[in-house]
ROLUMVO-184967 format. One line per field, with one value per residue (C-alpha): residue number from 1; residue in one letter; y, z, x. Coordinates in steps of 0.25 Angstrom, whole numbers, plus 5000, padded with zeros to 4 digits. Example, Ala and Ser with C-alpha at 12.3 -4.5 7.8 and 13.67 -1.06 7.14 Angstrom:
2
pos (1_2) $
code (A_S) $
Y (4982_4996) $
Z (5031_5029) $
X (5049_5055) $
REM end
This chain:
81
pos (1_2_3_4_5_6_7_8_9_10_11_12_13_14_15_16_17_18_19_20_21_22_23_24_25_26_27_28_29_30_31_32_33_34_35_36_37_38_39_40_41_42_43_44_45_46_47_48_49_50_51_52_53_54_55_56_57_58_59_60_61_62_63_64_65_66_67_68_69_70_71_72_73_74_75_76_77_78_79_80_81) $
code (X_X_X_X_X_X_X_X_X_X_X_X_X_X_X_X_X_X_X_X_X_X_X_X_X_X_X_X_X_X_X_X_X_X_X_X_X_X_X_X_X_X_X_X_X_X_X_X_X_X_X_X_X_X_X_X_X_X_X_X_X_X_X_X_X_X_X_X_X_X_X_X_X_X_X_X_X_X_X_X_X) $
Y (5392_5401_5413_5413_5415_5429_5442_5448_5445_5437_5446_5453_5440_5437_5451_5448_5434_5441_5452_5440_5433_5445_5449_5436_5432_5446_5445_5431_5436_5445_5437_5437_5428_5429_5425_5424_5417_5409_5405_5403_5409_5411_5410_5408_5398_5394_5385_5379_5375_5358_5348_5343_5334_5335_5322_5321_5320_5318_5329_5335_5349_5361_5369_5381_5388_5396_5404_5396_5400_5393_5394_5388_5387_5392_5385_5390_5387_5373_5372_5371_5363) $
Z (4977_4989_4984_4971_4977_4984_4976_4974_4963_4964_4964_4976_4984_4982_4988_4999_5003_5000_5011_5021_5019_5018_5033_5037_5035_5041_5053_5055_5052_5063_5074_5072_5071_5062_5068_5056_5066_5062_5051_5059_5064_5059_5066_5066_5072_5074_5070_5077_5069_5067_5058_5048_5036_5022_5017_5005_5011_5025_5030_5044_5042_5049_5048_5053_5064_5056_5059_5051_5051_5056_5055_5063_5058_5064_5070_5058_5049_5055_5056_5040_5037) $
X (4575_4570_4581_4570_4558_4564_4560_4575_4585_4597_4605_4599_4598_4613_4617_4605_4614_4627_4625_4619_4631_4641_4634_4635_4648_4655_4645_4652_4667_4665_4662_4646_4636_4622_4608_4596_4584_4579_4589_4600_4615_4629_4642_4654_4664_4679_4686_4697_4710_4712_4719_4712_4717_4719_4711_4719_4733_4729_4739_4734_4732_4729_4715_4714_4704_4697_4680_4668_4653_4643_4627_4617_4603_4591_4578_4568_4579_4582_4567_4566_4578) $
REM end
């Protein structure tokens, strides 16, 4: 795997993605969006409230509105894929 081939211990390449993702996540909460060019772009978007259905029962129910995150890739990244 590519994480192996990188010089730094395990346990200092978990805290390295934990603070990405810790940045990432509260830049997002508050409204933000994050660019990596190259790699690509997080945002958020809403939501709106709608019915759904249980698939067991078929009972209508309600699902709330409610902020999801979004990421959209970038060119160099959608190059390699």
């Amino acid at each position: 795997m590519q994480w192996q081939k990188m010089q730094a211990s395990q346990s200092s390449r978990k805290k390295a993605l934990d603070s990405f993702t810790d940045r990432v996540s509260a830049t997002l909460a508050s409204g933000g969006r994050v660019s990596l060019v190259g790699f690509g772009t997080f945002s958020t978007s809403e939501r709106s409230a709608r019915e759904g259905r249980n698939p067991q029962t078929g009972a209508t129910i309600q699902i709330p509105a409610k902020t999801v995150a979004k990421f959209k890739a970038g060119s160099e990244l959608n190059a390699k894929l």
